[in-house]
VMD Tcl script that draws the C-alpha trace (Angstrom):
set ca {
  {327.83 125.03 -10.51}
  {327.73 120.91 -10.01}
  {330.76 119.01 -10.59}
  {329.42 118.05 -14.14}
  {328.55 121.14 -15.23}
  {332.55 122.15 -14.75}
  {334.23 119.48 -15.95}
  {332.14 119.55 -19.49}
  {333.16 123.38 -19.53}
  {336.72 122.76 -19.06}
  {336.99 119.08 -20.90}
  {337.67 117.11 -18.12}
  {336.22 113.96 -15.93}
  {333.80 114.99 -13.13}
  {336.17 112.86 -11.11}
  {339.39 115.58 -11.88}
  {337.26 117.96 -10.72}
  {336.03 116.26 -7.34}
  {339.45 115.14 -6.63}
  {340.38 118.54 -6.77}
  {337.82 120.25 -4.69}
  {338.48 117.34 -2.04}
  {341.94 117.74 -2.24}
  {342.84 114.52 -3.04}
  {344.78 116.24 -6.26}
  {346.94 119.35 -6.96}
  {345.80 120.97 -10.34}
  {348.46 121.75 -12.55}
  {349.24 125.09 -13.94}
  {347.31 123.97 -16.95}
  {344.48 123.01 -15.13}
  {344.10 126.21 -12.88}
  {344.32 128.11 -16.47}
  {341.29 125.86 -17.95}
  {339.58 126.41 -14.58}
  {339.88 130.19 -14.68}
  {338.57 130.42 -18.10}
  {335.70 128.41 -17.42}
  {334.42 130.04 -14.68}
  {335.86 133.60 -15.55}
  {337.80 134.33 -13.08}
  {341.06 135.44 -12.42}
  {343.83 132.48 -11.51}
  {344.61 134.50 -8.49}
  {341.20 133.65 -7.39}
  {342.09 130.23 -6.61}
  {344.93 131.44 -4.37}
  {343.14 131.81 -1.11}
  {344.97 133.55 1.68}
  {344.09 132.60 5.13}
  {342.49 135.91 5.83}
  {340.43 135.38 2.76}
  {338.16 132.37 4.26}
  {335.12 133.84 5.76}
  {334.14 131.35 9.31}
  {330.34 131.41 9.46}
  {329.31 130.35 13.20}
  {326.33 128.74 12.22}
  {324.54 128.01 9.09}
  {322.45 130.69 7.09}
  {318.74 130.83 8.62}
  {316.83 130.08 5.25}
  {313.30 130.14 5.60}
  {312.39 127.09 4.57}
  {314.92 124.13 4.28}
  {312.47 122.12 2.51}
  {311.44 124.44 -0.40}
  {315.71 125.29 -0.65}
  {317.19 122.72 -2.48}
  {321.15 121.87 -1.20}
  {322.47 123.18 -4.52}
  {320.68 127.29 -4.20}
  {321.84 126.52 -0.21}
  {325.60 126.13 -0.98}
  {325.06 128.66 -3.46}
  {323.77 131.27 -0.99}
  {326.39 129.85 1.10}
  {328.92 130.97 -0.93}
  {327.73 134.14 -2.10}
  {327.66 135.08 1.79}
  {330.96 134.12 2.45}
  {332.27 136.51 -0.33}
  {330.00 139.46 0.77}
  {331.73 139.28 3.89}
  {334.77 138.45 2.43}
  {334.73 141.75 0.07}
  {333.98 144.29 3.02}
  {336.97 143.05 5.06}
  {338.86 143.60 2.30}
  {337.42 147.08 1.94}
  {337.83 147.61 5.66}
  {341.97 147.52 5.04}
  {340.83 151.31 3.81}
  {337.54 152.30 5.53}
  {336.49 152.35 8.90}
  {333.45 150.06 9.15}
  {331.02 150.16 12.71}
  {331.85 147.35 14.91}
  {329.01 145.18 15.27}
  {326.96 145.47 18.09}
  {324.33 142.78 17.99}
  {322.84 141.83 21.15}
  {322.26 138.40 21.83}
  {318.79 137.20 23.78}
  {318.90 133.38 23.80}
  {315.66 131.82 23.32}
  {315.02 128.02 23.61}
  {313.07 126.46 20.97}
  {308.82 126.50 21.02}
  {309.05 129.70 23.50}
  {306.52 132.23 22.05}
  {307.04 134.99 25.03}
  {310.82 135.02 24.58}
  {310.63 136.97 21.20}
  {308.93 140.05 22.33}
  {311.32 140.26 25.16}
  {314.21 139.87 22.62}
  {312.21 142.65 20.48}
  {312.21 144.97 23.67}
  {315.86 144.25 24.48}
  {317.01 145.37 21.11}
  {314.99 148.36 20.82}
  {316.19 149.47 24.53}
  {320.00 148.79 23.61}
  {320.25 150.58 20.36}
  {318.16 153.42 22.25}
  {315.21 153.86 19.66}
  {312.65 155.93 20.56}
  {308.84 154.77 20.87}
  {306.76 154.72 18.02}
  {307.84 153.23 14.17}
  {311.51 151.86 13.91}
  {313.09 153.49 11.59}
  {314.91 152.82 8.17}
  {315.65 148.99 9.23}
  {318.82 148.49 6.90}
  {320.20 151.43 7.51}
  {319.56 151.29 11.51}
  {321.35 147.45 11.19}
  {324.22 149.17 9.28}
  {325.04 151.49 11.92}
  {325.29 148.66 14.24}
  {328.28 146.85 12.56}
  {325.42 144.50 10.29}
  {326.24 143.77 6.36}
  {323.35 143.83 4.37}
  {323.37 142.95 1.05}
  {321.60 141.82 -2.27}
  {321.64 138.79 -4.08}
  {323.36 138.27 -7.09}
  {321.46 137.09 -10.47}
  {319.82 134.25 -10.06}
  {319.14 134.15 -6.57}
  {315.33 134.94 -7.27}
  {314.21 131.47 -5.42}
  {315.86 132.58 -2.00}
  {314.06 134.57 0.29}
  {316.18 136.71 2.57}
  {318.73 134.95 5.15}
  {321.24 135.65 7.43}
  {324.10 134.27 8.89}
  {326.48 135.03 11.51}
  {330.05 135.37 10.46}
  {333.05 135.62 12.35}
  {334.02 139.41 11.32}
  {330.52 140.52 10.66}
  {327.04 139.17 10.89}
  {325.43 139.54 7.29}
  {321.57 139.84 6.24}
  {321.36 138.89 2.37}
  {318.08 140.42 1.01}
  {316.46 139.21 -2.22}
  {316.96 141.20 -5.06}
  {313.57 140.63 -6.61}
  {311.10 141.62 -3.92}
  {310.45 145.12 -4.70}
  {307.93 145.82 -2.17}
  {309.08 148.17 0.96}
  {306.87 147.39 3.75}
  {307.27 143.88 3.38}
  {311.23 144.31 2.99}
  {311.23 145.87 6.03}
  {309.70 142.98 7.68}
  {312.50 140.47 6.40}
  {315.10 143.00 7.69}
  {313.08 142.79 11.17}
  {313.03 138.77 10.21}
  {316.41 138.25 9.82}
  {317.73 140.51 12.98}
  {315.43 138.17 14.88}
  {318.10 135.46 14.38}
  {321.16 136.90 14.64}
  {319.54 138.49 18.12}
  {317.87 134.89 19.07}
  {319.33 131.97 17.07}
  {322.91 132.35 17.17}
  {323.09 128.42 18.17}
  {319.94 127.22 16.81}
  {319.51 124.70 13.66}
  {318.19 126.36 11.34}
  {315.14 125.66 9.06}
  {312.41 124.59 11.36}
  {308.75 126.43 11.57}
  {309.20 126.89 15.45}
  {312.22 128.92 14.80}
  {311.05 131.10 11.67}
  {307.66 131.63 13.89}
  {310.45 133.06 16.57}
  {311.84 135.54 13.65}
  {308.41 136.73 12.85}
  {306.84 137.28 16.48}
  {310.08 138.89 17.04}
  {310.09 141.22 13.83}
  {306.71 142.19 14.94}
  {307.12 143.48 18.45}
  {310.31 145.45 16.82}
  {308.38 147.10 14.22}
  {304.45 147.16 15.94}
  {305.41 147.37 19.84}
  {302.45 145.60 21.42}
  {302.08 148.32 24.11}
  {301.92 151.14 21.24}
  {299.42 149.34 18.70}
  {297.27 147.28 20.58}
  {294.63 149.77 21.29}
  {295.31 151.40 17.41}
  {294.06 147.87 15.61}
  {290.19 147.01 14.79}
  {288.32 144.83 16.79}
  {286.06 144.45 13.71}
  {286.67 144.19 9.98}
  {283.98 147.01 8.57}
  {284.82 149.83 5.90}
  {286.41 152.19 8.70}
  {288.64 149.19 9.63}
  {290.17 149.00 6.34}
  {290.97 152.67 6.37}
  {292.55 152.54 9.83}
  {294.53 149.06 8.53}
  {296.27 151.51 5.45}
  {296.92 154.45 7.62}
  {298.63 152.11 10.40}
  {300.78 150.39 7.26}
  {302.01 154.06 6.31}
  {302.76 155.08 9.93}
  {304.47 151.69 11.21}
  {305.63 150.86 7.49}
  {304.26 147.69 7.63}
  {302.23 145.61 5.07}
  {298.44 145.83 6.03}
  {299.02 141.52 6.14}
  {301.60 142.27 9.20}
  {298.92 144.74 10.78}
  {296.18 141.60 10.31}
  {298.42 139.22 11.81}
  {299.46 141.26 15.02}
  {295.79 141.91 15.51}
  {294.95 138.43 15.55}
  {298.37 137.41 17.71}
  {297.25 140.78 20.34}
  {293.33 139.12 20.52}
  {292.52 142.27 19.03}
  {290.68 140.24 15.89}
  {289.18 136.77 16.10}
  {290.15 133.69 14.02}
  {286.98 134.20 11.70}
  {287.56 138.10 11.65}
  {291.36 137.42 10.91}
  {290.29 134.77 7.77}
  {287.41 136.96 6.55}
  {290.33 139.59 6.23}
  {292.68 137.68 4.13}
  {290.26 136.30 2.09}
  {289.30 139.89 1.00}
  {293.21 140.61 0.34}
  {293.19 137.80 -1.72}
  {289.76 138.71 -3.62}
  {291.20 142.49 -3.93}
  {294.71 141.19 -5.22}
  {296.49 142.62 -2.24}
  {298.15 139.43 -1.04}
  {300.54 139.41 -3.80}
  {300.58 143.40 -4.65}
  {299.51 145.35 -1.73}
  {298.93 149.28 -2.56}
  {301.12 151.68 -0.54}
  {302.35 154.69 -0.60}
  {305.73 154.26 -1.03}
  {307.09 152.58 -4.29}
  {311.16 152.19 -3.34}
  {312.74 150.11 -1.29}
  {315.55 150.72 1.44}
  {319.00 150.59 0.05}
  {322.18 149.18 1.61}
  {324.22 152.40 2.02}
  {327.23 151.13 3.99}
  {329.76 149.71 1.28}
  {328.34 152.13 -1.89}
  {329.25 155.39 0.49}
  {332.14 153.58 1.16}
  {333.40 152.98 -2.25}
  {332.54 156.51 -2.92}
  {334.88 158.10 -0.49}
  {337.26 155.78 -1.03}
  {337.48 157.04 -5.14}
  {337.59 160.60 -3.89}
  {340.79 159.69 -1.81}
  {342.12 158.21 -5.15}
  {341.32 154.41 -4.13}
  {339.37 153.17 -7.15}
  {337.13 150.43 -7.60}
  {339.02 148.15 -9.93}
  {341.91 148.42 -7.38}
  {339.65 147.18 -4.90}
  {338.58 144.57 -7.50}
  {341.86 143.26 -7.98}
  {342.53 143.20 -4.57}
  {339.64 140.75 -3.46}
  {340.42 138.88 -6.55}
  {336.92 138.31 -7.41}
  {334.34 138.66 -10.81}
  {333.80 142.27 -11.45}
  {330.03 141.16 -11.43}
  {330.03 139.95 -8.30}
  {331.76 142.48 -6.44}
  {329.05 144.96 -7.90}
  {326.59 142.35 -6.62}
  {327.77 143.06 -3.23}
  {328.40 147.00 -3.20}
  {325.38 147.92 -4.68}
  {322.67 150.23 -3.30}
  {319.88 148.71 -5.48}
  {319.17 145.25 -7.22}
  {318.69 145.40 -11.09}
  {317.72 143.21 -13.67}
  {320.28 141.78 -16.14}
  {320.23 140.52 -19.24}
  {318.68 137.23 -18.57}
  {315.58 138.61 -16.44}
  {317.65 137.93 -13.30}
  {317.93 140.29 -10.28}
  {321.60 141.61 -9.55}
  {322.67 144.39 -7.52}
  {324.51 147.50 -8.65}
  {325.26 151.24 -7.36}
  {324.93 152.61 -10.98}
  {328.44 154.03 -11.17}
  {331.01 152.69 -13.66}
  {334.48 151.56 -12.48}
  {337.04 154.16 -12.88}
  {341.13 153.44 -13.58}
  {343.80 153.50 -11.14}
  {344.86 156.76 -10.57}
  {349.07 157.38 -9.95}
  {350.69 157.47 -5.77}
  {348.45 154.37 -5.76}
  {350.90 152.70 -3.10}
  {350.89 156.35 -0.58}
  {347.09 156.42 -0.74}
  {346.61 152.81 0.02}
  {347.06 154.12 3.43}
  {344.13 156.20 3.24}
  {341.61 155.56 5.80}
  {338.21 156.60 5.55}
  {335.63 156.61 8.71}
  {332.04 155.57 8.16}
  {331.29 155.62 12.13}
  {329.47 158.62 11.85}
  {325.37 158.00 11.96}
  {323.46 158.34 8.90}
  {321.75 161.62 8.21}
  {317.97 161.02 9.15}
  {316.44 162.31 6.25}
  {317.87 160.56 3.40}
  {319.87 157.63 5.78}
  {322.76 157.64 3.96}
  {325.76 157.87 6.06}
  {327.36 161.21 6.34}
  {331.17 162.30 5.05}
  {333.23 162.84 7.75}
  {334.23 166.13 8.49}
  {338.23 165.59 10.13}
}
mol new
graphics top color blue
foreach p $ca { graphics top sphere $p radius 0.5 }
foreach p [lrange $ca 0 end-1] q [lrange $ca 1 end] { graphics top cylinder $p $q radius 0.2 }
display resetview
């Protein structure tokens, strides 16, 4: 919200409020109260703890800095800070995976280093040749948050950033389509693997993220000889069976044929311009209509409520909108009132339950992989 915006809602200057936010000024008791109504939050909100302020090491790897004005950056900004905020808070009950990134630095305009970062990861989280795998669920079980965007987050693509307790992956809540979602997953591991120190925003560096999310999810020495040489009807046939096998978007498939010399420049064009002609650049037809879900915080939040930890409680205890902490714990994005995207898990809050204060103690382990079938973390059997 800009400085305006918040002083008109709570009938004061837009200086007041920028003094505040600087710290130039206290706000009286009055003023915290006209604050809290005005943005709807709780007055406790505005009584930050130390352990509360989330240290991102670098900023959020948007995909284009041009095409992201300041105001939806801050905004993303923020949103990320209280993702990660909200699962350390749910980590005081539940046993989270420690985050086991690997880092491959790669200096800026290299174009070999990627698929050598691609290779490391796949050796060091042990995945088997062939397709990788349920990407948010296989960066959940290595310590990464991944999460949706609240409403009105629409004009952000997915980014990433690399926080202190736990490097986050923000996916947007509007793209519905799986194989490509799996590609931004792929994306965005590329620069928490790769970019850990690197300014963010520039086309040499998102070119980095995509070579390297396509040697993770098309190893060159596994699809090279599978990809046409020539665009005829067989082609296209081989193109949609490769996107169901890799669970890639026929465009990724195009693209690593053209970066393996496999297709030629003119092939490669001739190709897109009949996706564009057929309508497949902007809906591509697959096989599979639903998206991967975040599974990490949702399974946590349901065994927390079966040990008698509730929701709300856990509400009250990060001190944040009950919208946005949904936003953050949910499995699935969905669309509110407004035509916006938010994220949600479906399930209602439930009330506190009594011996609140023993079973704060609780402490639930999610360390256990997910099952492989549905990838949805198992319950614990101790």
């Amino acid at each position: 919200m800009r400085k305006r915006e918040l002083a008109n809602n709570i009938d004061r200057s837009p200086s007041a409020v920028t003094a505040w936010e600087a710290g130039a000024k206290q706000p009286t008791a009055a003023n915290i109260a006209e604050l809290a109504i005005g943005l709807k939050v709780d007055p406790w909100f505005f009584a930050v703890r130390g352990e509360d302020v989330t240290t991102i090491n670098v900023a959020p790897h948007f995909r284009s800095l041009r095409s992201t004005s300041q105001v939806l950056r801050d905004q993303a900004l923020a949103y990320g800070q209280i993702a990660v905020d909200v699962a350390s808070a749910i980590e005081v009950h539940a046993e989270f995976p420690t985050p086991q990134v690997p880092e491959f630095h790669v200096e800026p305009g290299d174009i070999v280093g990627p698929d050598s970062a691609a290779r490391h990861v796949r050796e060091a989280w042990d995945l088997d040749p062939g397709p990788a795998g349920h990407q948010v669920r296989l960066l959940e079980t290595h310590g990464v948050l991944v999460v949706f965007s609240p409403p009105g987050a629409a004009a952000i693509d997915a980014y990433s950033f690399a926080a202190a307790d736990r490097p986050t992956v923000v996916l947007n809540p509007i793209k519905k389509d799986y194989y490509r979602q799996r590609f931004d997953v792929a994306h965005e591991l590329g620069h928490l693997v790769m970019h850990s120190e690197a300014e963010p925003g520039s086309k040499a560096i998102e070119d980095q993220a995509h070579r390297f999310a396509s040697e993770f999810l098309m190893p060159a020495e596994e699809v090279h000889d599978l990809l046409p040489t020539a665009m005829g009807r067989s082609a296209w046939t081989t193109l949609f069976r490769l996107k169901e096998h890799w669970g890639v978007s026929v465009s990724a498939l195009l693209f690593r044929a053209r970066q393996l010399g496999r297709l030629s420049d003119v092939s490669y064009r001739n190709a897109m311009i009949r996706m564009s002609q057929q309508g497949w650049r902007r809906d591509e037809p697959g096989a599979i209509a639903s998206i991967e879900q975040p599974s990490l915080m949702p399974r946590a939040l349901e065994l927390l409520d079966s040990v008698g930890i509730t929701a709300d409680e856990l509400i009250a205890q990060c001190r944040i909108p009950s919208h946005l902490f949904e936003a953050v714990t949910g499995r699935t994005p969905i669309v509110d009132a407004t035509g916006s995207a938010a994220a949600s898990d479906g399930q209602s809050n439930v009330e506190a339950a009594d011996g609140h204060e023993k079973r704060k103690s609780s402490v639930v382990s999610l360390l256990r992989p997910p099952n492989p079938t549905t990838g949805d973390f198992a319950h614990p059997q101790e």
